[in-house]
VEXKOLPA-120138 format. One record per residue (C-alpha): x, y, z; residue in three letters. Coordinates in pm, whole numbers, padded with zeros to 5 digits, always signed. Layout:
N
XYZALA/...
//
This chain:
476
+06927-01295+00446UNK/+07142-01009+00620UNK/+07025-00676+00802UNK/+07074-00451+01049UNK/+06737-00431+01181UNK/+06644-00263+01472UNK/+06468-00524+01682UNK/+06106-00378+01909UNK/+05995-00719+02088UNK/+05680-00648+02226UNK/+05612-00875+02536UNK/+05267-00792+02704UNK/+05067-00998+03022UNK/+04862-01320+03061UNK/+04625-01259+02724UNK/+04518-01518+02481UNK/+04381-01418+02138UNK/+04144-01123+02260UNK/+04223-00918+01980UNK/+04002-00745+01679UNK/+04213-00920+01439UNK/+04234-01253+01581UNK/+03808-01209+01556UNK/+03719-01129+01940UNK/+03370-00906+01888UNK/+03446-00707+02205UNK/+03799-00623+02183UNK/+03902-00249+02155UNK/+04251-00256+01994UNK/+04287-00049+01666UNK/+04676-00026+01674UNK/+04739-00396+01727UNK/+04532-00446+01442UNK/+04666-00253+01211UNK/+05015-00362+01316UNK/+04850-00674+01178UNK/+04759-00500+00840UNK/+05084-00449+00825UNK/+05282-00808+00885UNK/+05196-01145+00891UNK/+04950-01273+01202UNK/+05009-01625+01369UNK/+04644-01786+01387UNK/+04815-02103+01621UNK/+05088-01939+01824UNK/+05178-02159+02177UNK/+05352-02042+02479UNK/+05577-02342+02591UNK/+05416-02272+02969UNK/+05102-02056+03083UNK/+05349-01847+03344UNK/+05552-01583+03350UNK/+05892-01697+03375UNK/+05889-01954+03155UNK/+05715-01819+02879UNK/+05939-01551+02871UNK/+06286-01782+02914UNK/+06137-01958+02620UNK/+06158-01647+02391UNK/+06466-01534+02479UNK/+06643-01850+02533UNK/+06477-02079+02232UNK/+06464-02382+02497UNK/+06128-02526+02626UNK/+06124-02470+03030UNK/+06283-02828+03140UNK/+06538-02756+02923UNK/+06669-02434+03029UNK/+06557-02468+03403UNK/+06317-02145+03449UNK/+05995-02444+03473UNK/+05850-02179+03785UNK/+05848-01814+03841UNK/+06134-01612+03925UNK/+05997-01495+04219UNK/+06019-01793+04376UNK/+06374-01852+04296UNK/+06321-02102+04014UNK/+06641-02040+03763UNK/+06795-02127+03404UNK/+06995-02409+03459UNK/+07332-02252+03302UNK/+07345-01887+03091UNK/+07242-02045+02809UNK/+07327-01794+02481UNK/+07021-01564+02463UNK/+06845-01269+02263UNK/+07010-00947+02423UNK/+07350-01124+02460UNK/+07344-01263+02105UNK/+07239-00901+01956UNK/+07500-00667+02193UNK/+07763-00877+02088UNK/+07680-00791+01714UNK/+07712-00461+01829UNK/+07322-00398+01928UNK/+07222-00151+02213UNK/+06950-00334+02436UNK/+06673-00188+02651UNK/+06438-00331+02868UNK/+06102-00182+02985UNK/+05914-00331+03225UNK/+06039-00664+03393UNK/+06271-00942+03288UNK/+06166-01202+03553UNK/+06358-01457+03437UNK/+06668-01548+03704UNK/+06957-01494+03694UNK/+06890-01140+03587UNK/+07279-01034+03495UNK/+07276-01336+03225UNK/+07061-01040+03028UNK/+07290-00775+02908UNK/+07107-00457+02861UNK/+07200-00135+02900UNK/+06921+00001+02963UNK/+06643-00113+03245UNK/+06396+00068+03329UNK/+06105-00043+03542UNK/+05972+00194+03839UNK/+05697+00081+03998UNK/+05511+00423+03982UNK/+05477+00448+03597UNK/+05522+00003+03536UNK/+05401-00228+03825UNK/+05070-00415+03835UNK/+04933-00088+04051UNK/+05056+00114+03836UNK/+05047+00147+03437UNK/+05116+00443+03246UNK/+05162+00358+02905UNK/+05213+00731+02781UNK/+05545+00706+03006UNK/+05661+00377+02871UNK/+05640+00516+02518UNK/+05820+00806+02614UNK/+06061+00660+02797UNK/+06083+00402+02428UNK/+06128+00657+02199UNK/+06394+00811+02449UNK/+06612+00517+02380UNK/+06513+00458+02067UNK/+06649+00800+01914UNK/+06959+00776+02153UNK/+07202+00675+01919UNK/+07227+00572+01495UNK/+07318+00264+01665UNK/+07095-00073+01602UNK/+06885-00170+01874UNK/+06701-00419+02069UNK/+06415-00269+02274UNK/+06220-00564+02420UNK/+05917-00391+02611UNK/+05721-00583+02860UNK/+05347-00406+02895UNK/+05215-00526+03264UNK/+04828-00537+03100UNK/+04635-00778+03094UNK/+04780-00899+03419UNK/+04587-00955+03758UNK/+04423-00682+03912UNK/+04239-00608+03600UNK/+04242-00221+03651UNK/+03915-00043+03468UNK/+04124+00242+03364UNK/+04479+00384+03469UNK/+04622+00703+03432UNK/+04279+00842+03212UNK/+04315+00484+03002UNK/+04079+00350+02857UNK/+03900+00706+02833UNK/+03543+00483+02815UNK/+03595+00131+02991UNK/+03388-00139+02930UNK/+03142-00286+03173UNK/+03009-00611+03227UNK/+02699-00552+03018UNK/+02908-00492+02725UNK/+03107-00836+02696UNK/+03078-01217+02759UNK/+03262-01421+02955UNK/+03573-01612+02758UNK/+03459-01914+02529UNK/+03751-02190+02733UNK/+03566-02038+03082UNK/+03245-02196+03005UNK/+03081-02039+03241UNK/+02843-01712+03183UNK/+02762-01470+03520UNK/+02683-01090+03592UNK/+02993-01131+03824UNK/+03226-01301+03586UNK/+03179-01073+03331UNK/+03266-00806+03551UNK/+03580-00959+03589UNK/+03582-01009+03187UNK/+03496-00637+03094UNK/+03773-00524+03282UNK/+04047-00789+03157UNK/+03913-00632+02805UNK/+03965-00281+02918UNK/+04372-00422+03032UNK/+04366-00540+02691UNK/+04225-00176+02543UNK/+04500-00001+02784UNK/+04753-00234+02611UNK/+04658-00171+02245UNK/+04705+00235+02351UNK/+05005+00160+02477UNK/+05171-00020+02194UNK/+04998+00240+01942UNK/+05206+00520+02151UNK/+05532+00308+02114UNK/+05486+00281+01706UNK/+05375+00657+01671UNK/+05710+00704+01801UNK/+05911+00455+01587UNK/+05755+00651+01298UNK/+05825+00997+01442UNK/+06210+00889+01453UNK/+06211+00715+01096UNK/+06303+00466+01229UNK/+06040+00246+01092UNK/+06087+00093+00804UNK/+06412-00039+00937UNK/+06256-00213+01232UNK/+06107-00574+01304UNK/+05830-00535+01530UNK/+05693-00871+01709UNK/+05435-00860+01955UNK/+05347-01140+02137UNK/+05295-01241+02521UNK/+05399-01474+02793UNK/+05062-01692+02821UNK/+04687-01666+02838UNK/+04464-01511+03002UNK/+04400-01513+03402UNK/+04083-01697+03430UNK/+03942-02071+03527UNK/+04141-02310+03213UNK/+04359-02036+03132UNK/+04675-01906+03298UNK/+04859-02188+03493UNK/+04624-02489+03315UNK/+04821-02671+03023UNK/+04471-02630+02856UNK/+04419-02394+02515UNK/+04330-02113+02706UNK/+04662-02081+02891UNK/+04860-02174+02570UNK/+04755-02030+02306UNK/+04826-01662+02232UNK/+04826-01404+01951UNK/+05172-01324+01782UNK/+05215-01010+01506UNK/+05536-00977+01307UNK/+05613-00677+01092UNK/+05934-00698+00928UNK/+05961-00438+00608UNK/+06132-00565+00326UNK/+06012-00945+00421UNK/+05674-00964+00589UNK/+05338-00967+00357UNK/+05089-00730+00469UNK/+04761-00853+00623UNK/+04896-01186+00583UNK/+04802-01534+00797UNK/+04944-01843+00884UNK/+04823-02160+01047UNK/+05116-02288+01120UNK/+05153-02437+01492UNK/+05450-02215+01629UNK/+05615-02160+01997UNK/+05777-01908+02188UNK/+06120-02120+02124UNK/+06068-02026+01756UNK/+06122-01679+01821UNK/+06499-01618+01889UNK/+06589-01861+01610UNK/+06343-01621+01346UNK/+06524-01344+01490UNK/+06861-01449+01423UNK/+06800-01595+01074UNK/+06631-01242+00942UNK/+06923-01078+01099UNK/+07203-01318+00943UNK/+07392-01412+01228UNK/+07454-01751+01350UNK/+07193-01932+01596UNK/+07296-02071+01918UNK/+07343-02471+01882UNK/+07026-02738+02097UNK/+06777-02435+02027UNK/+06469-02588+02053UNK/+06287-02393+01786UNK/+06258-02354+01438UNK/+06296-01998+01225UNK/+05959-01878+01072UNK/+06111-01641+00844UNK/+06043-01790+00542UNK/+05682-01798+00679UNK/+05671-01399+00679UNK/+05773-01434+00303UNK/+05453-01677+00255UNK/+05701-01919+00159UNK/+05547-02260+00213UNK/+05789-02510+00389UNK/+05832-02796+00534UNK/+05701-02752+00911UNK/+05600-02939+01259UNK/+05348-03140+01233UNK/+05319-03135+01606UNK/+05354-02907+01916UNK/+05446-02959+02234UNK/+05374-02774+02584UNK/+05435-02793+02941UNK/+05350-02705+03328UNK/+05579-02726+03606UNK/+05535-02490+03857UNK/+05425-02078+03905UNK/+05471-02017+04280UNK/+05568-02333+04502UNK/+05243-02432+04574UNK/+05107-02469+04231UNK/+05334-02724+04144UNK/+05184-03032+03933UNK/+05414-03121+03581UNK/+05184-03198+03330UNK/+05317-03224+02922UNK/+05095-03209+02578UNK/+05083-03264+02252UNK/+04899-03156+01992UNK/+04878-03170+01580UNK/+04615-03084+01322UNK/+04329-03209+01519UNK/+04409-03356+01862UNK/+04521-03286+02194UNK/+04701-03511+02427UNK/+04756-03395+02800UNK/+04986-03613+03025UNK/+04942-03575+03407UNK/+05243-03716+03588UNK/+05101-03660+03981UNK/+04793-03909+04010UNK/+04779-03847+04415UNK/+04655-03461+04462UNK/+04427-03263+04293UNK/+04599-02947+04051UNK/+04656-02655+04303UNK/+04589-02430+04008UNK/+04252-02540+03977UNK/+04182-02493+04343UNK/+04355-02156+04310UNK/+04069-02039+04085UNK/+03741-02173+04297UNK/+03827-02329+04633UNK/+03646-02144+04931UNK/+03967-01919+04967UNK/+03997-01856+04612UNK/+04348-01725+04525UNK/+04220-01525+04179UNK/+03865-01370+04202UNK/+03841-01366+03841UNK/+03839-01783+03868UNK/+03502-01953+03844UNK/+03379-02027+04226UNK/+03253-02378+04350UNK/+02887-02203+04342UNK/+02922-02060+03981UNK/+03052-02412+03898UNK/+02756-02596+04085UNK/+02536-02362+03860UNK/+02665-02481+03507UNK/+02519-02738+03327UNK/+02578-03129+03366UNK/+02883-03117+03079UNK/+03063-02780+03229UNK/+03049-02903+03571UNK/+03232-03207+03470UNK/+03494-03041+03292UNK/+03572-02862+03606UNK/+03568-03159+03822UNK/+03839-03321+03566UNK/+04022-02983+03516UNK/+04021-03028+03989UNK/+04134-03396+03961UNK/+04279-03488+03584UNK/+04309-03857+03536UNK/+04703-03991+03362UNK/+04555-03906+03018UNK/+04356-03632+02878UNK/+04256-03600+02512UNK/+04017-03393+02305UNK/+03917-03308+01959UNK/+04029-02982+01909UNK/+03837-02954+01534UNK/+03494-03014+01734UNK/+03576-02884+02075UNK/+03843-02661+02064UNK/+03824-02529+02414UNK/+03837-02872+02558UNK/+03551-03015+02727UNK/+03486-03296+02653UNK/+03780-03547+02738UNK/+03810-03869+02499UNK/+04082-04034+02646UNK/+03852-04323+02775UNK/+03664-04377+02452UNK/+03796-04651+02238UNK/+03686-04521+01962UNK/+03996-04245+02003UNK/+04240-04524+02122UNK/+04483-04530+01844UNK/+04498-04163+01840UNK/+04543-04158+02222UNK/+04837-04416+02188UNK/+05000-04249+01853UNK/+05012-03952+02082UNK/+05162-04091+02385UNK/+05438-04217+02175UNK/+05462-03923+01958UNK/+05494-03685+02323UNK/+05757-03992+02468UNK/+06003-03951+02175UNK/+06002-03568+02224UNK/+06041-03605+02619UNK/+06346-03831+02528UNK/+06485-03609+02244UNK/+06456-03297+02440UNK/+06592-03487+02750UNK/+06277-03407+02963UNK/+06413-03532+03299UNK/+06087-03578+03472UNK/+06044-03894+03240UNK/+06218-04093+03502UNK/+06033-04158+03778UNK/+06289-04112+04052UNK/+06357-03785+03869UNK/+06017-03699+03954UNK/+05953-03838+04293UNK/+06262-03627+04444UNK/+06164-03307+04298UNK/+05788-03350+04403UNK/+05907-03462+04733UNK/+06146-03128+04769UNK/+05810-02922+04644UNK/+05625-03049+04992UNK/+05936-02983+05213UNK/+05909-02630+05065UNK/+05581-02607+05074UNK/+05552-02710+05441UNK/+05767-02517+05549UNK/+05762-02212+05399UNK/+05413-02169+05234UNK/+05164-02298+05478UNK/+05007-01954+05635UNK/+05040-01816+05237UNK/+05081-01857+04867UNK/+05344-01622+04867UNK/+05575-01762+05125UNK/+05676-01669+05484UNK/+06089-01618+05329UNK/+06304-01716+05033UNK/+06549-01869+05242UNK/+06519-02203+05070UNK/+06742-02319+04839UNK/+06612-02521+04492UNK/+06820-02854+04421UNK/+06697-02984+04115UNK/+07013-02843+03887UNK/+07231-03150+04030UNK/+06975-03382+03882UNK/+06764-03246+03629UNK/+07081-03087+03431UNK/+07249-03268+03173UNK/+07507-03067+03094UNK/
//
């Protein structure tokens, strides 16, 4: 397989499946669903970890997060390991101009080659989001030259605040009477879905926003000579979503339309990852894929070609900011779910980020909404607060994990088939955290941070630390 595609890589924020097509009854988004009408929709997509950075590392890169290095946000100086060979380098030097809209986040920044960047915080910031101006600004590029291109466009919806409407969109938001809370959430309130109507009205924004960009591929004819993928970094920002290693943080929607290859209104159930991404990319485009890519190509899977596939998938957490710092790992395959918990002496700082008395998200479930729940709920949260080593559920009955089964030996040669399914991978994909001194020097340089530089806030007094972990973690 050999073309000169355009490439449109359509990134958006921290949303799970909350998409018409994907079956959500309240979502508004006509053009992402008939981009789906169009290509072939992923029912059992995975980001490798519910965080920016990462996520994003993981698409461009094709490495899970302790392999490349970018296991925390950007922002807080977390960093690839090396400049591993990656999407806009591969594609410029087969002669590709690239464009980025919106943010990279992913350090170092200059390892991305593109020529163009464009991301002022007046038209693309999480205060501001004018869509109309990003498509503009996209079909500006876009018609620039007869040269191929890579346009990877990163949409700041559905991120934290969840704005109502921006810049006249959506022209009629939804309000809390109109929605209900998200299924993993578990937890129904006036104020929740509040919080809920407006993360659908992001989502509603979004959809506009990515209709605008394809009205203008079509105005330039440009088309049928273009493989569209939309996809995002993680789930959404609620309690068990965004920064938990739980299905509501991992799992997300992903839409490829490739003319010439895709099916139309096509599905698979295949269980695929952010690292498959770059090596999909490459294959459809017939150039060679970087070597120790992670990932697998799913372009036979656009073709409905039925192959041999994973039979398991595998996901992280390592850290978003400093203080929410807690490695977890999972594995999952048909049916079950194992989650691994590797700090035993602290409660997850993402869970207390959500409902503690100074609650760091507002659209998090609080202690009292919590207290309110019934007997089942309420213990899901107080496990989600303090996880034991081993968590494992049945995702066939209980797909939003509530009930944990780890302790019922009923499950126990699941549990174990799982552990030693999840050890082989940690070895194979040299996962340095699964030596205990590995893991006991980069906690401990987590709480020297963290004391130091994050006590009065979550954002940090200064950056003047400096990260250690590439003289240990890094097997080059």
């Amino acid at each position: 397989m050999s073309s000169r595609y355009n490439i449109l890589l359509i990134i958006s924020e921290d949303n799970g499946q909350h998409i018409g097509c994907y079956g959500d009854p309240y979502a508004q988004t006509p053009h992402i669903d008939k981009l789906a009408s169009e290509g072939v929709r992923f029912e059992n997509m995975y980001a490798t970890q519910a965080v920016c950075s990462p996520g994003r590392a993981s698409i461009l890169t094709g490495l899970y997060p302790h392999q490349n290095g970018q296991f925390g946000l950007a922002t807080h100086k977390y960093a690839l390991y090396d400049e591993f060979p990656n999407m806009p380098r591969l594609l410029k030097n087969e002669g590709y101009r690239t464009g980025l809209i919106g943010k990279l986040h992913i350090n170092p920044e200059d390892a991305f080659p593109y020529d163009l960047r464009w991301n002022p915080k007046e038209f693309i910031s999480f205060a501001n989001r004018d869509v109309r101006k990003m498509a503009e600004t996209a079909g500006e590029f876009m018609k620039s030259s007869d040269e191929p291109f890579f346009l990877q466009i990163s949409f700041p919806d559905a991120h934290l605040p969840f704005h109502r409407q921006q810049f006249g969109v959506p022209e009629q938001p939804q309000e809390g009477k109109d929605v209900e809370t998200l299924p993993f959430v578990g937890i129904d309130t006036p104020r929740l879905r509040e919080e809920t109507a407006d993360y659908y009205n992001c989502m509603s924004r979004l959809d506009t926003g990515i209709g605008l960009v394809l009205e203008q591929l079509k105005a330039l004819g440009k088309t049928e000579n273009t493989l569209v993928i939309f996809t995002t970094d993680h789930g959404a920002q609620f309690s068990r979503g965004k920064t938990s290693i739980y299905e509501g943080g991992l799992r997300i929607p992903l839409i490829v339309r490739c003319p010439g290859i895709s099916l139309e209104s096509h599905t698979r159930d295949e269980l695929v990852s952010q690292i498959d991404i770059l090596p999909t990319v490459t294959e459809i485009l017939g150039i060679a894929c970087p070597t120790g890519v992670a990932g697998a190509s799913f372009a036979p899977l656009l073709k409905g070609q039925e192959i041999e596939w994973r039979t398991h998938l595998y996901a992280e957490w390592g850290s978003g900011g400093v203080v929410t710092y807690f490695p977890q790992r999972s594995i999952r395959d048909s049916r079950y779910k194992l989650i691994s918990n590797l700090l035993q002496d602290r409660p997850s700082p993402s869970a207390l980020g959500y409902s503690d008395r100074n609650q760091k998200w507002t659209s998090g479930a609080t202690q009292e909404e919590i207290a309110g729940s019934d007997k089942r709920i309420r213990a899901a949260y107080q496990l989600y607060e303090q996880p034991p080593a081993y968590e494992l559920y049945d995702l066939q009955n209980d797909p939003w994990e509530f009930e944990n089964l780890s302790n019922n030996r009923a499950y126990r040669d699941i549990l174990q088939t799982l552990k030693n399914r999840l050890e082989t991978w940690q070895k194979e994909t040299n996962d340095a955290l699964r030596h205990p001194e590995n893991l006991h020097r980069l906690t401990q340089k987590h709480d020297e941070i963290l004391e130091k530089y994050y006590a009065e806030s979550v954002w940090g007094s200064s950056r003047d630390y400096e990260w250690d972990y590439t003289e240990y973690l890094y097997d080059q």
